[in-house]
Structures are given as C-alpha cells and as structure tokens.
N, C-alpha and C positions, 0 to 999 in steps of 0.2 A: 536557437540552440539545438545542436541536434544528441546532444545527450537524453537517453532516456531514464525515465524518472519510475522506481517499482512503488507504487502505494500500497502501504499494511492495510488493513482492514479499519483499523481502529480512524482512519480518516475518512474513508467511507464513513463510517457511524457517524462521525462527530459533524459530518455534512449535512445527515438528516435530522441529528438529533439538537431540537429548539430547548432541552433542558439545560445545554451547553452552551449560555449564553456567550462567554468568552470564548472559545475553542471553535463552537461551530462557523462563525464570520471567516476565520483564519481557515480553516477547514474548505468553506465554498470559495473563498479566494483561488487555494493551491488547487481546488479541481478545475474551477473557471481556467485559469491557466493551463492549466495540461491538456485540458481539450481544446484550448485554444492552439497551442505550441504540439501538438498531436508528440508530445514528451510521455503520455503516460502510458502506464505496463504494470501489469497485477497477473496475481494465479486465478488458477481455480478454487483452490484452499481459499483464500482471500475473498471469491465470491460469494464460497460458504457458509464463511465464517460472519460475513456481514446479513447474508439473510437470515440467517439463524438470529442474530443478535437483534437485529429489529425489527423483526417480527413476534420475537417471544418477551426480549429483555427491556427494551427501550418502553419510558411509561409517557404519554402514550405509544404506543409501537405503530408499525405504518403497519397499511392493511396489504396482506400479502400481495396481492395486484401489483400494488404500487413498487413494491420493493422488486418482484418480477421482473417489472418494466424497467428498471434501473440496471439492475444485473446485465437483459440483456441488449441496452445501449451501449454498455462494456465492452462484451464482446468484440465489439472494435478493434479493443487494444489488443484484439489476440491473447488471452490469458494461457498461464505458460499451464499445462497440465502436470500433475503431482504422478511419473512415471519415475521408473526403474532411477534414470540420470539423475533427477532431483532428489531421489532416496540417498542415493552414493553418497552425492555431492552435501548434503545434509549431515550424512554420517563421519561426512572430513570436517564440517562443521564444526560440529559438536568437539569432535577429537582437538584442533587444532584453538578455537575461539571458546571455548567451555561455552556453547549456548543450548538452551534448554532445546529439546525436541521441535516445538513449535516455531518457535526462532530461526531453528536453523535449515527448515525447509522453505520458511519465508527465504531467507538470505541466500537459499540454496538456488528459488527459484528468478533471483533479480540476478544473479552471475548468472546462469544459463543463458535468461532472458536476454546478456547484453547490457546492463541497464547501468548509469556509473552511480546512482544517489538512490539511497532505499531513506522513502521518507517513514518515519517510524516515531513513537516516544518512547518507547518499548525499550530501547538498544539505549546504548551510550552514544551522544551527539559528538560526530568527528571520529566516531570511531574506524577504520577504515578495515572492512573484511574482504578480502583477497581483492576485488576486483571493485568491491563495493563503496562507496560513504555512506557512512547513516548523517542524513540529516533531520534533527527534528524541526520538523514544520509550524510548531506554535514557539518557537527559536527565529523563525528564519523565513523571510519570504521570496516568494518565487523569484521576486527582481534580485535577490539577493544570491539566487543563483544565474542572474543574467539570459532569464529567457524570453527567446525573441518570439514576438507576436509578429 
C-alpha cells in the first residue's frame, strides 16, 4: 500500500500503555504494521503530546529514557513540524469542519503530510476531511485497510 497512514497520539499511548488491556494489542498491531508497510506519518504536536502523557499521566508511566528512545525511532517517519502552513491550514479547519483547536492542527498536519487515513478515535469514523479519512483503529484493522507487507 503505498498510502500513508497519520497516527494521533492517543495510539501511541495506548501502544505503551498495559493498563489498556483491550486497546493496547490493537494499538501494537496497527504500529507493527506501519513500520512494517513504512505507511506511517505523525507531527511534532503528536510526539509531544505522547511524551508528555507517559511520562507524567500513564500509571505506571515509562521512565523518561525510554519514552526518548521511542520518539526518536520516529523520526523516521519525518514528523510534519507545527509551522506557519499547518496553522493556516488548521484555521480552514476549524471554519469549514467545526473541529476543536487541537483536532484541527492534527488533521491540519495529515493533509500537508500527504497522508489519505488519519487514524484517530477522537474524530468521527469515516468521517472524510478534505483530503483526509478518519479511521478509527480499534474499529478496523490494518488488513482492513489492505496493507501490503
């Protein structure tokens, strides 16, 4: 498949987090595959937002090291940086899809990105923002989007 796939943060989490018995399995599934299918694409906002969360939020929380070292295996996927274009683009967001601030610089950043499937739970499943799908991920699995390993 050579569609790319934007991950929210909140899969990140639910990757690391073992208090999410049900969610986390589905969770390391869809990252297993993305970095298998090199399908995946995130921000900066999104790297932020998940070191902040488990390291402070998450009980137990990973020890910052660890959560480091994950961020910057990321890198990888090139995370899209939260600049000028992604502000715009956000601001038409918001005007055009009524999405909250945060929302709509995630969504802001998966169309810049390129990306056709913003996986999320966040949004409405099927919802389709300009350029975007939202799929939610604990809905739907990667086969389900027909990705080739």
């Amino acid at each position: 498949m050579s569609d790319k796939i934007f991950v929210d943060t909140n899969i990140l989490v639910y990757s690391r987090d073992a208090s999410e018995t049900e969610k986390q399995p589905q969770a390391m599934h869809w990252m297993r595959q993305l970095w298998t299918s090199k399908a995946g694409r995130l921000s900066f906002q999104v790297l932020q937002e998940f070191y902040s969360i488990v390291t402070t939020k998450l009980q137990p929380g990973m020890e910052p090291q660890k959560a480091r070292e994950d961020i910057e295996s990321l890198f990888v996927w090139n995370p899209i940086p939260v600049k000028a274009d992604v502000i715009k683009r956000a601001w038409q967001n918001i005007d055009k899809f009524q999405l909250s601030w945060w929302d709509s610089l995630i969504v802001s950043a998966a169309q810049i990105g390129g990306c056709t499937y913003l996986l999320t739970e966040d949004l409405q499943e099927n919802q389709i923002l300009g350029s975007v799908c939202v799929i939610n991920p604990f809905l739907n699995s990667p086969e389900s989007l027909d990705l080739q390993i």
